[in-house]
N, C-alpha and C positions, 0 to 999 in steps of 0.2 A: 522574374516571379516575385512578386509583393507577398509578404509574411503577416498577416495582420495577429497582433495581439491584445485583446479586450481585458477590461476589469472584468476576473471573476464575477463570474452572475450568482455564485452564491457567497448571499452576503459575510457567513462567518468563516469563509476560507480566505484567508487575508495571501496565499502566495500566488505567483506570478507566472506564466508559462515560459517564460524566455527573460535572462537577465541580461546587463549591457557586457557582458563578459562575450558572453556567445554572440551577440550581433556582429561583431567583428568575423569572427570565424564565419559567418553566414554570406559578408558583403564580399568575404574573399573566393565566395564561391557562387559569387555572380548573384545572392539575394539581394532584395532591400525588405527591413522590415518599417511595420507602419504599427504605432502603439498607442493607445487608449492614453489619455491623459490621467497620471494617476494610480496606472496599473499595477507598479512595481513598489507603490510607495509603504503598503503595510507590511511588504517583505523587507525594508530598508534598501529598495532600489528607489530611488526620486529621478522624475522625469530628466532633470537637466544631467545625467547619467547617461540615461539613453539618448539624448540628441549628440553628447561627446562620443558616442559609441558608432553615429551616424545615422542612428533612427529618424524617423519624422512620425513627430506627436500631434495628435488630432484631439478636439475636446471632444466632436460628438461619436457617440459610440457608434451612429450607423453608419459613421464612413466608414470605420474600422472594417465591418461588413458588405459592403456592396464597395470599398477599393477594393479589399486583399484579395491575392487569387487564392491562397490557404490559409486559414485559422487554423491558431496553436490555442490548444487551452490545457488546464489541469482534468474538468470535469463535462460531464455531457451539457451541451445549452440546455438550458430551464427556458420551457416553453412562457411561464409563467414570468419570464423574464422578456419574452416579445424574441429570445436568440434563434429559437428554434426556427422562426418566420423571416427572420433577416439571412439566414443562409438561402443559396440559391443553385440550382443547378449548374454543375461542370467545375464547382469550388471544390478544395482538398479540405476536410476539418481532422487532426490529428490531436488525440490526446486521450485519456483512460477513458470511457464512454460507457462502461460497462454494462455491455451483452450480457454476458453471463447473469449477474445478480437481477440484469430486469431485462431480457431477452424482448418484453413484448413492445416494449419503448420501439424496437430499432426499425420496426417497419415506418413508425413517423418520423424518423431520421431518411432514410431512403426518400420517404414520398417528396422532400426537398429538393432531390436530383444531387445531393452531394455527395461527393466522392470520400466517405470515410475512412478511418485510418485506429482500429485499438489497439492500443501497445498490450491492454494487457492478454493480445492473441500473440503475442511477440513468440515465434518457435525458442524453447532452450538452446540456444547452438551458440558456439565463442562469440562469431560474427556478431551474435546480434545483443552482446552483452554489454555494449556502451549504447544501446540504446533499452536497455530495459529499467523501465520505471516503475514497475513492480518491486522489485529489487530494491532502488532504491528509496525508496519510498514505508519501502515494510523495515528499511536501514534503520529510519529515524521514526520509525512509531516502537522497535523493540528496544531505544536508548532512551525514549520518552517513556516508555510505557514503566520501567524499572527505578526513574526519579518520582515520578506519579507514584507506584507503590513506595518508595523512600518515606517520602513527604510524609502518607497517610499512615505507614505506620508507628507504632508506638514504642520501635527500639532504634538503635543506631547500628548500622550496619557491618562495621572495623572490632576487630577483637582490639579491646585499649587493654592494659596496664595503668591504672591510676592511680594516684594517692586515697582514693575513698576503695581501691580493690580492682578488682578483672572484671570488665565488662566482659562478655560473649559474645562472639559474633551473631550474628543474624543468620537464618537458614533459609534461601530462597531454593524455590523450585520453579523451573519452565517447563512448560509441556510444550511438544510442537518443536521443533530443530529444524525449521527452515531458517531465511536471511532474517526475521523477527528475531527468532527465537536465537538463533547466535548471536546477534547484536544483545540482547535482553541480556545474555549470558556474561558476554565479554564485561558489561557495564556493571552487574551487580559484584563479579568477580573483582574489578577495578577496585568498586565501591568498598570491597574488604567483607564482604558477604562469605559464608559455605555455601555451593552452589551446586544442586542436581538438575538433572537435565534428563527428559522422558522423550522417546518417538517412538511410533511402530514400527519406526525402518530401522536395522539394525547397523545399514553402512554410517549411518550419522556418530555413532560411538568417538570413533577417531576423532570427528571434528568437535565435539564434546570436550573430551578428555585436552587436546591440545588448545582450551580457551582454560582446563583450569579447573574443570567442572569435574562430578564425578554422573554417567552416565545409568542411570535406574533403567533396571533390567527386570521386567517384569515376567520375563518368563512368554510374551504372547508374541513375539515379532516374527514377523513373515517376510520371505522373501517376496511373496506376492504383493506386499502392503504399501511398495510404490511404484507408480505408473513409468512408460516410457519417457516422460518431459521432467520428471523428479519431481513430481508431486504426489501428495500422500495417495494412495488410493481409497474408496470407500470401500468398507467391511461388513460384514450383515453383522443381524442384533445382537446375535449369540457374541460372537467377539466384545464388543462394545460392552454387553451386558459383564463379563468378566473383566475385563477393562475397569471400568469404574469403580468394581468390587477390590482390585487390587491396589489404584491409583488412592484410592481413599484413603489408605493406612499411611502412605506418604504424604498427601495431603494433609493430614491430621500432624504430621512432623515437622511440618512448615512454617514459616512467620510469612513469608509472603510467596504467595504465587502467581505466575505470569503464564497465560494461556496464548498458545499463538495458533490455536490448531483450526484450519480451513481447509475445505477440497473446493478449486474454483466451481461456479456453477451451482453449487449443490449448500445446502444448511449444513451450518458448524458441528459439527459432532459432538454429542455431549457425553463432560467428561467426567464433570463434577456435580454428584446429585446434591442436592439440598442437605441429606442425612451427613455427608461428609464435611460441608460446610458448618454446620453444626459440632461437630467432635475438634475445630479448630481453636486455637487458643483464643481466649478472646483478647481483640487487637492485633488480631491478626488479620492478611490485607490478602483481595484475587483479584487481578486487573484483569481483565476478561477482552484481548483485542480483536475476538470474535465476535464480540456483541452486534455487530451492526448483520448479519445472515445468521443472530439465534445465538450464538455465545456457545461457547464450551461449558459453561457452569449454568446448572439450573436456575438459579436466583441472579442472574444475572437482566439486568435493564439497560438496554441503548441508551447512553449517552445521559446515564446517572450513578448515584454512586448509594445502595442501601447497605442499612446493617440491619446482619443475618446474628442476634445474640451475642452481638459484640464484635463482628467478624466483618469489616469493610469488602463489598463487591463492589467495584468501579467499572464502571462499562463504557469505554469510551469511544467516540466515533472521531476517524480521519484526526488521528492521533498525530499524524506527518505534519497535518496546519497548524499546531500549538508550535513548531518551530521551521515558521516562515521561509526565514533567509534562507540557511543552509537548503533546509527543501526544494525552494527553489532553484537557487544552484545546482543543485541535483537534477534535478526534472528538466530543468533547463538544457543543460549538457545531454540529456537524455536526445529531448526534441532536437538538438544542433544536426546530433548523430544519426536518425532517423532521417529529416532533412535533407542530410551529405549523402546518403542512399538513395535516397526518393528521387533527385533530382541530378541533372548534369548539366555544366555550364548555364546555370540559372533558368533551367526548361523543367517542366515534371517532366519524369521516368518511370512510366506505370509500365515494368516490366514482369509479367505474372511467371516468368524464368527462376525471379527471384525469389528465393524461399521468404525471406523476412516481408517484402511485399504482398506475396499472395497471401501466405499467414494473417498478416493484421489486415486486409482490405474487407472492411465488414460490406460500408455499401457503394452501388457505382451503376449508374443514368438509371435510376430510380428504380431499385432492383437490391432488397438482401442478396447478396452474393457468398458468404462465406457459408460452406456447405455444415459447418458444425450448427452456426444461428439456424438453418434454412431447416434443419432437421429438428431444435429446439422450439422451430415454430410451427412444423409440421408442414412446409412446403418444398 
């Protein structure tokens, strides 16, 4: 089975689906990979890496396409990039493709006849946690997301002792305690920040408290408030509407704060109205890593950064591509392990037995199949 790997078709995502780390680990299990010339080079992988690794590099990108029997990528082909029309019937394409935020995409993925693969349908189960890119991914957007608010604000983070006096520490607040929001936590804590941490789930406390943090208890947490896969669940307005009313006073206590709050499928909860954003010191920072499905903060803009009275909003998109390398490494090792499932002795293995298989197989001989899309589209 040939592995083909293309340059990212979106131009500002500079990382890579597969690094020469993994291709090793791939050939021992009977692949060969085929790579885009160039594809690894804005993550700090250079071609002559992957030929030592044992790859075979191609300049034009539609061998990549019409050799490989499955395409690895980071994001779904961009039609507008000619990818979507170069995949072909009875081919594998594995990588985040996301169903959920744009469901109506994935019937022109089917109509291709390709056999899809989204990790991010990947079941929570141990087994399938060297292959979740979700995960890793939201790793290094809530370590990025916490230097970004660094930078932009306007104190230094460490309680000093100095000959000019006592500086004071910085007060950061995360909303959201998922893998974002613990990574946000761990790093501002590192940083030498005060550090609270907000979720509607209450079992999150623990893992709070043992990064460092002190845990804000608003008084609303429900056992109901997260789902079977450990994802937050949606709440109606009434909750929400006191929510916000509560979240504000802590808000307003903040120097910076770090929003990680998402429910897959569905728009960002909002957490932080406008009025709250206002009562903040000015100079003070809200990285909002919901912005790309609506943002947790009212005044929040994809993929800009306004001031709200002196109060930095950054809204940043695919936070994970501002740090390349490691990303990739990450994602990379994701797709090995996914791979080392899917196949046996260098043959696909489309075993629908399999939990993590049937889970992520969005499409297959020109057919939405995965009964969540099929219901999201109304078929």
């Amino acid at each position: 089975m040939l592995i083909g790997i293309p340059v990212e078709s979106h131009p500002h995502d500079p990382r890579v689906a597969l690094v020469p780390a993994q291709i090793r680990r791939l050939r021992k299990n009977g692949l060969e990979v085929l790579v885009e010339h160039g594809a690894g080079e804005r993550a700090g992988f250079p071609d002559a890496e992957y030929e030592v690794a044992g790859a075979r590099l191609v300049v034009d990108r539609g061998s990549v396409f019409s050799e490989a029997d499955a395409i690895a990528v980071l994001r779904r082909p961009d039609p507008d990039q000619g990818d979507l029309a170069r995949l072909r019937a009875g081919q594998v394409l594995i990588g985040l493709l996301d169903p959920l935020g744009k469901p109506a995409e994935v019937p022109r993925l089917a109509e291709s006849g390709v056999t899809a693969f989204a990790l991010e349908l990947l079941p929570r189960i141990s087994r399938a946690q060297s292959m979740d890119a979700l995960t890793s991914m939201a790793t290094v957007s809530g370590y990025k997301a916490v230097l970004l608010g660094a930078q932009a604000l306007d104190k230094m983070f460490p309680l000093m002792m100095t000959a000019a006096g006592t500086v004071a520490p910085a007060h950061v607040l995360v909303i959201g305690v998922g893998v974002a929001g613990l990574q946000a936590i761990a790093t501002a804590h590192r940083l030498g920040a005060v550090v609270r941490a907000y979720d509607l789930r209450p079992a999150v406390r623990e893992q709070v408290e043992s990064l460092g943090a002190k845990f804000v208890d608003l008084d609303l947490e429900a056992e109901s408030a997260e789902t079977e896969g450990g994802y937050a669940r949606v709440m109606d307005d009434a909750f929400y509407r006191e929510q916000r009313a509560r979240l504000a006073e802590v808000v307003a206590q903040s120097d910076l704060v770090v929003t990680t709050a998402a429910v897959p499928g569905k728009p960002a909860p909002l957490l932080i109205e406008a009025g709250a954003v206002e009562k903040m010191r000015h100079g003070s920072v809200i990285v909002d890593l919901a912005a790309e499905t609506g943002g947790n903060c009212e005044r929040t803009e994809a993929g800009g950064m306004i001031d709200v009275h002196g109060v930095k909003v950054i809204g940043p998109i695919d936070l994970a591509a501002t740090v390349p390398h490691h990303a990739s490494q990450m994602y990379a090792a994701n797709i090995a392990a996914f791979l080392g499932n899917l196949t046996e002795e260098g043959a696909l293995r489309l075993d629908l037995e399999d939990e993590v298989i049937r889970e992520t197989l969005l499409t297959h001989e020109g057919q939405v199949v995965h009964p969540r899309l099929r219901e999201m589209l109304g078929s």
